[in-house]
C-alpha positions, 0 to 999 in steps of 0.5 A: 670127401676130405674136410680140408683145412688150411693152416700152421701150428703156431696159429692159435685160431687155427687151432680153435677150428682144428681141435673140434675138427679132430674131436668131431670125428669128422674127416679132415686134413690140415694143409700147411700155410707158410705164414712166416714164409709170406704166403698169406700175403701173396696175390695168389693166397690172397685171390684163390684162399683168402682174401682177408691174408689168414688163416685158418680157412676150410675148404668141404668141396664147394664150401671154403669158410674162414674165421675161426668161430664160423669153422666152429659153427660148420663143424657143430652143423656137420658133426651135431656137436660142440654148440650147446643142448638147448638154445639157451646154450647156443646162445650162451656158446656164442656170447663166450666165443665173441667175448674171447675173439675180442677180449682174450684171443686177440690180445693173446695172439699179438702179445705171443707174437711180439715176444716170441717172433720178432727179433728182440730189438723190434719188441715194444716194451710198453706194447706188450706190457699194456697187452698184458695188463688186458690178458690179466683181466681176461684171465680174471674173467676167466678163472672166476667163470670156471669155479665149480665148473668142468666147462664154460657151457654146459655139461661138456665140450663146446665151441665156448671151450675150443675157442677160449682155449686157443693160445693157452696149450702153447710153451711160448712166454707171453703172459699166462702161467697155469700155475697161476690161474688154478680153475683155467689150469683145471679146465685146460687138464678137462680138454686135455683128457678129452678122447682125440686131444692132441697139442697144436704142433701135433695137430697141425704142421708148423712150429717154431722147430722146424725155422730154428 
């Protein structure tokens, strides 16, 4: 049976679930989600999908799962890969996954929001300048951890990686240039070269194109 998948392409942690779902050899399909439509705030969605009005959400049969880092998890028990050799770097996958959902991910995602989706006349300067501020120390983290590294955990791709890399393929102006973090720079062109790796708007449908 087909792993389904809802979500939309400019979603950053529908992305973290779709990237190792594509490279986990699993079978999988992506069911569009009109975010910018309204349709996570519909009483339908809402009672039928996802009570929490989001995205991404795996539905295997009679499995339906959300939140990025528990996708994550499904796939590593289904596929046998992504969560680290040994136990030592299962929990060391974990510790990053957390750290980015609340130190990078999340600022990552309001800050690319507030530039790029709201009309230029509702974007709070000293908002997104405070949210940047975070992004910089994140990025520091980041960076540093990577030096002498091909990969956050370990010998290979991990969840660690997928989630962490979530916003960081997508062209809109948020705050991170690549040309300016040289060891993420490195490490995003390692996930680039995996076999398998597509950018999210050719993985999942949905893009700032298709409502120009």
């Amino acid at each position: 049976m087909t792993i389904k998948l809802h979500c939309f392409g400019e979603s950053g942690n529908a992305y973290k679930a779709a990237l190792p779902l594509e490279l986990s050899g699993l079978d999988w399909g992506p069911v569009y989600v009109d975010f910018f439509g309204g349709a996570t705030r519909t009483p339908e969605y809402l009672a039928e999908v996802n009570e929490m009005g989001e995205v991404p959400v795996l539905v295997d049969g009679d499995t339906t799962l959300t939140q990025s880092a528990v996708i994550q998890m499904y796939v590593t028990e289904k596929s046998g890969k992504f969560g680290g050799a040994t136990p030592e770097e299962a929990r060391e996958v974990m510790r990053w996954m957390f750290w980015d959902n609340h130190k990078m991910s999340s600022q990552a995602g309001m800050t690319r929001f507030l530039m790029n989706f709201l009309p230029e006349e509702k974007r709070p300067a000293p908002v997104i300048q405070f949210m940047q501020g975070r992004l910089k120390g994140a990025h520091t983290v980041l960076n540093a951890h990577l030096k002498g590294r091909d990969w956050i955990v370990g010998d290979g791709p991990t969840n660690a990686d997928f989630s962490c890399c979530g916003y960081l393929f997508y062209p809109e102006p948020y705050g991170f240039d690549r040309a300016d973090w040289p060891e993420i720079d490195r490490w995003l062109s390692n996930i680039q070269a995996l076999p398998g790796w597509k950018h999210p708007y050719d993985l999942m449908p949905g893009s700032p194109a298709d409502r120009a």
